[in-house]
N, C-alpha and C positions, 0 to 999 in steps of 0.2 A: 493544421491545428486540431479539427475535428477525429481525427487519424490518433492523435497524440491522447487526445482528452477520452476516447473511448478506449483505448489502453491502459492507460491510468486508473481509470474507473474500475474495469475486469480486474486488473491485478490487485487494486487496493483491495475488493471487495473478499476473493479467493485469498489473497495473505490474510485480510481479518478475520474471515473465520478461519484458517489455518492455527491462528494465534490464539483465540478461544479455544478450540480444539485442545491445544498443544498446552495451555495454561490449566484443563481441565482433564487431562491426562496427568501433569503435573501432578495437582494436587488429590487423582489417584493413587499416584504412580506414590507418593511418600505420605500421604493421609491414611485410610483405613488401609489394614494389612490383608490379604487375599483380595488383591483386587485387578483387574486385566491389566497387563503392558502394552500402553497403545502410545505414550508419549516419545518412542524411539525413531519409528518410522515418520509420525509428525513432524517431529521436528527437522527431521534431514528434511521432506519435504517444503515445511514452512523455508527453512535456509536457502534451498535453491531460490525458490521462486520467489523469496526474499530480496536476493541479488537482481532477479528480471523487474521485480516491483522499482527497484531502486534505477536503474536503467529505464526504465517507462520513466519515474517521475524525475527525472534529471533531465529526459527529452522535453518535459513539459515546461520543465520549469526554466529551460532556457527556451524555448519557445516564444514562452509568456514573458521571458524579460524580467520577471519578478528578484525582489531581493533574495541574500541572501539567505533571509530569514525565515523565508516564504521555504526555503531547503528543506531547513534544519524543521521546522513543522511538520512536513511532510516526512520526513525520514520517521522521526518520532509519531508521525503517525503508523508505522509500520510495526515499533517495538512494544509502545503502550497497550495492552490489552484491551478493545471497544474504542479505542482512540482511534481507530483506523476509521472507521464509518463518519461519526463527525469530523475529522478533516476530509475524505472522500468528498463530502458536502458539500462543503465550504470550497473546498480547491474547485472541484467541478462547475460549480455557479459563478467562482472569481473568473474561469476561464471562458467561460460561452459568455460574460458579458464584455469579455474583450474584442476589438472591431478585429474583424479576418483581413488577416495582412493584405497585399497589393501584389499579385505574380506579377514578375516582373517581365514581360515579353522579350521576346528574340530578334 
């Protein structure tokens, strides 16, 4: 579980600002006119490692057993711009105060 939740954490953090990044290239990119194109290559970026965010917190979140809703949070913590950090929070402290499973011996 600790495996899971230091994963999650890396990627939420690296997609978040990916997503600030990509939301502030954005409103270069169509705001003032002569202005640099950096929101092209961002975003392909944010998109991959969008998919690996989503694969971490899928691993977690069936880990943790949590509802379904506890998902659909976390995903939306991925697309929301700065929504990513407060749920990173939040998930990360719901998951360390869960008791560590029981391996089960051979």
């Amino acid at each position: 579980m600790k495996g899971a939740v230091t994963r999650y954490r890396i990627l939420a953090m690296v997609v978040g600002t990916l997503l600030v990044l990509l939301v502030i290239g954005m409103v270069l990119k169509y705001g003032p006119p002569d202005r640099p194109e950096m929101a092209g290559i961002v975003a392909q970026i944010h998109g991959f490692l969008f998919m690996v965010y989503l694969a971490a917190a899928y691993d977690l979140w069936r880990r943790a057993g949590w509802p379904l809703s506890r998902m659909v949070l976390i995903v939306f913590g991925g697309i929301v711009p700065l929504m990513t950090f407060f749920v990173e929070r939040r998930i990360v402290r719901d998951a360390r105060a869960l008791p560590e499973p029981v391996e089960a011996s051979a």
